[in-house]
N, C-alpha and C positions, 0 to 999 in steps of 0.2 A: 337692894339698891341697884345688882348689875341688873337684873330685870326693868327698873323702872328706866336705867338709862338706855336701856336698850330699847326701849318704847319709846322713847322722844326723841331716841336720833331717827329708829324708822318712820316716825312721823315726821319728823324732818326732811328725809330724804324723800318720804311722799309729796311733800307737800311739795318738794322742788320738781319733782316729776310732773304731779299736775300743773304748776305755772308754766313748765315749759310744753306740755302738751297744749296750753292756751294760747303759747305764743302764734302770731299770725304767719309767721313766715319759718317754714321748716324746708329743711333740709333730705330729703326723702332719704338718700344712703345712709345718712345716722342716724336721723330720728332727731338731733337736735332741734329747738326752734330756738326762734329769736322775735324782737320785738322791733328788731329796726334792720328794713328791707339790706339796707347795704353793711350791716355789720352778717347777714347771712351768705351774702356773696363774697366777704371777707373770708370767712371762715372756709371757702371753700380754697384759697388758697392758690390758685391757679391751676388748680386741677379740672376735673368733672364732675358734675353735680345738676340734679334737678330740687330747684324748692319750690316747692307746694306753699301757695297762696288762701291763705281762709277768707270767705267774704268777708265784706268792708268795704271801706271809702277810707284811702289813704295817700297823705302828704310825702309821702318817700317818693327818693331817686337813689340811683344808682349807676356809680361806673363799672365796667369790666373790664381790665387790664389784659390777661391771659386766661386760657382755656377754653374750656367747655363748660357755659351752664346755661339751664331751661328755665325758662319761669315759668310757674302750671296753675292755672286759677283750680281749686276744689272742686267748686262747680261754674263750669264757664255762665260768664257775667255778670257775676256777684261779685270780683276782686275787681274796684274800681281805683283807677290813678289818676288823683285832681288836682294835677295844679302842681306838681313836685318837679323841679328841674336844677339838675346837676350843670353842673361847669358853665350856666347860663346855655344851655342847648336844650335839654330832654331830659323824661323820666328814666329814660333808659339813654344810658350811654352805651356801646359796648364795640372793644377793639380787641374782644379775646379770637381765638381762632375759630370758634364754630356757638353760635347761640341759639335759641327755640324760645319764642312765645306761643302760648297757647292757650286763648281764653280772657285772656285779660282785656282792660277797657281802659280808655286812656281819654283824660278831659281837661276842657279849659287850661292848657298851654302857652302863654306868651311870656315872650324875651323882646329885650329893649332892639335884637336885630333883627326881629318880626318871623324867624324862624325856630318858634316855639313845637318842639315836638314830641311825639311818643316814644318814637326809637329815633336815636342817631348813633348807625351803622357807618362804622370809620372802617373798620378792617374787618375781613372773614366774610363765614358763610351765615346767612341769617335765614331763618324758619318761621315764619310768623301763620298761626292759625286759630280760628275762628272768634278774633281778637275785631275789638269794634274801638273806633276812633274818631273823636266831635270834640266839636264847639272849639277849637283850636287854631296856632297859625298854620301846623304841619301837623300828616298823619306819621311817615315816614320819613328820613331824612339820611340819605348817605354820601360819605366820601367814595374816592376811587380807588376802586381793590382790582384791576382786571382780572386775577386767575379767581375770584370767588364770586359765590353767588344765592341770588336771594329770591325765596318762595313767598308768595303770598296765596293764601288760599283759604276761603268763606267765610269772608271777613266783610268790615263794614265803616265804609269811611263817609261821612258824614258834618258838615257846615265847615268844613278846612279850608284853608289858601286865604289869599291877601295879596292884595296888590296898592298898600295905601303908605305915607308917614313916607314918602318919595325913599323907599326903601325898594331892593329886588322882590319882585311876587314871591311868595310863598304858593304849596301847591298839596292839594290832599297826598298825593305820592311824587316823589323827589329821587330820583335813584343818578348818581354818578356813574362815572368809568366803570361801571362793575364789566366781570367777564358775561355771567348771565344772568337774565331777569325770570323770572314764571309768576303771572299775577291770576289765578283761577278762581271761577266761582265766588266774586267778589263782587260786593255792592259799594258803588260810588255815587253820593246823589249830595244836592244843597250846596254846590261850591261856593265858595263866599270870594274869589278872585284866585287868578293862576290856573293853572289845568289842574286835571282830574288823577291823570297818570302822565305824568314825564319822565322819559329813563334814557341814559346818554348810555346804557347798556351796548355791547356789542352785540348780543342778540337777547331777540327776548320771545316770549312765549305768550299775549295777554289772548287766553281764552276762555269763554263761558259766562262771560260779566256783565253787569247789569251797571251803564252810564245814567243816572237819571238825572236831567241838569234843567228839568220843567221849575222846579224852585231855587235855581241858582242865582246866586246876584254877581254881576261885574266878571262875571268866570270870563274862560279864554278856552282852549281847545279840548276835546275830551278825552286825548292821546298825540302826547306832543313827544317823536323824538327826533329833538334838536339837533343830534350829529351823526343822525343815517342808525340804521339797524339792520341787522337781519333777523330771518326767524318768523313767525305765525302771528300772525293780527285775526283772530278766528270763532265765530258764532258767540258774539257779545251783542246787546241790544243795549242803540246808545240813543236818546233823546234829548236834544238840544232845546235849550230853553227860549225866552223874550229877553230876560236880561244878562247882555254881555259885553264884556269891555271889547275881546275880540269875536264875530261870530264868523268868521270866514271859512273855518273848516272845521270837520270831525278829527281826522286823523291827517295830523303833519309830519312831515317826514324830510330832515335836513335842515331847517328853516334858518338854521343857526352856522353849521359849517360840516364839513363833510370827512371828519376824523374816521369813521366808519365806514366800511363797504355796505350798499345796501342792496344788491343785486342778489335778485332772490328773494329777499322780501316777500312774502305772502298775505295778504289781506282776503280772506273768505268767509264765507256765510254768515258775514255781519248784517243786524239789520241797524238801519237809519230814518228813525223819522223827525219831525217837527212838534214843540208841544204846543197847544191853541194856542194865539198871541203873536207867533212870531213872525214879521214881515220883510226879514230877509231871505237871500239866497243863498246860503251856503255850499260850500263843496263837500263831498263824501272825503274822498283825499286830496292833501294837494304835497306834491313832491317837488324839492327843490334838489334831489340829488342828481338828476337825468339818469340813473342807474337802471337798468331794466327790472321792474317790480311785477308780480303773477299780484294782478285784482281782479276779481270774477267771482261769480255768485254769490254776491253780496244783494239783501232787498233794500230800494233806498227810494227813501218815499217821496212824493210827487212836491215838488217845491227846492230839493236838493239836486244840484251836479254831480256829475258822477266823478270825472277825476280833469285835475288842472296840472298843468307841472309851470314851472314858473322860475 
């Protein structure tokens, strides 16, 4: 008898080991899983912690109150986020002190205040990589943190932004007061209204990136920062499309007010062209700060201005 009960509690306790080795969302430092993305961030407790995401297509959100945690797809692009939005903002909320994406995919986002998004970054430092982001109102979306800062890097934003429902545009990237921006190695293309990258950053970093705005509807600039910046605008290749609510410039700088120093500012070895279709003139930059800006060796192709201040 104690034999046989000894055999159906170990199978018991098997059996509970495998359901949770199937759960989709684990916990990489315990080993625990779970089945529902925010009772795994629960569990961490406001501590630190990475969980590992199993492919799927899944209806979960999540907030982050306190700490440190990562989100890790298994194998980047197979843990896909459709449609799940917390507090009416995002799949991801997160106001803990430092977070990491990594691999995941985030889709078809809308909230009734047109800023439906993947992440909404309220506080900390944010990590996001080789994380791809469509058919939505927002890719990105943050409050004002100034001492923290946020990385983006080979990643991929795709049919984002909105400028309709006489609501504020939404934009594939949205960044606040942050201290610092770094958006590398990044693909932005199909804007569907708003810019492509807007960051009220104090300084920022966008290099190596790829604007492709040939299939964009009703977009507006392809680097808009509305309150001055400093920092590198550098060896990105940006193509303006035929349809656009604004097409006047590539990169704007101030347009909005001038909370930031911009002096020093750097823009180089961008290129700029035109895609078939388009029969306006647009500017390469146009600066409303008067601040002294370093732009030079950028190529910008025959039908664009080189810089206006205004």
């Amino acid at each position: 008898m104690k034999s046989l009960l000894f055999t159906v509690a170990a199978l018991g306790l098997a059996s509970a080991a495998s359901a949770q080795s199937n759960a989709p969302f684990t916990v990489e430092e315990t080993g625990k899983g779970f089945y529902r993305l925010d009772d795994a961030v629960r569990s961490v407790n406001g501590g630190a912690a990475t969980i590992l995401i199993a492919p799927g297509t899944y209806r979960d959100c999540t907030v982050v109150e306190h700490g440190r945690v990562a989100f890790r797809a298994r194998t980047t692009g197979t843990a896909i986020f459709d449609g799940g939005i917390c507090e009416g903002k995002a799949t991801l909320v997160l106001r803990g002190n430092d977070a990491m994406v990594d691999g995941l995919t985030f889709q078809n986002l809308r909230v009734s205040d047109g800023n439906g998004a993947g992440i909404r970054i309220e506080h900390g430092d944010l990590t996001v990589m080789n994380a791809t982001f469509r058919n939505s109102e927002e890719g990105i979306l943050s409050a004002d943190d100034p001492g923290a800062t946020i990385r983006v890097d080979r990643s991929t934003f795709s049919g984002l932004g909105r400028c309709d429902r006489g609501l504020a545009c939404a934009h594939s990237i949205y960044i606040g007061h942050y201290g610092k921006l770094y958006v590398t190695r990044t693909r932005f293309e199909k804007g569907r209204g708003g810019h492509y990258l807007k960051s009220r950053s104090a300084q920022v970093s966008i290099t190596d990136n790829s604007f492709d705005d040939s299939q964009g509807h009703a977009s507006n600039y392809i680097i808009d920062l509305p309150s001055g910046s400093t920092g590198l605008v550098a060896r990105n290749v940006m193509v303006q499309g035929p349809d656009k609510e604004n097409h006047s410039g590539f990169i704007v700088i101030a347009a909005e007010d001038r909370s930031n120093p911009s002096a020093g500012l750097t823009i180089t070895g961008n290129t700029a062209t035109l895609a078939p279709g388009v029969h306006y003139t647009p500017a390469f930059a146009i600066d409303f700060s008067h601040e002294p800006l370093k732009i030079s060796g950028n190529s910008i192709a025959k039908g664009i201005t080189g810089f206006e201040t205004r």
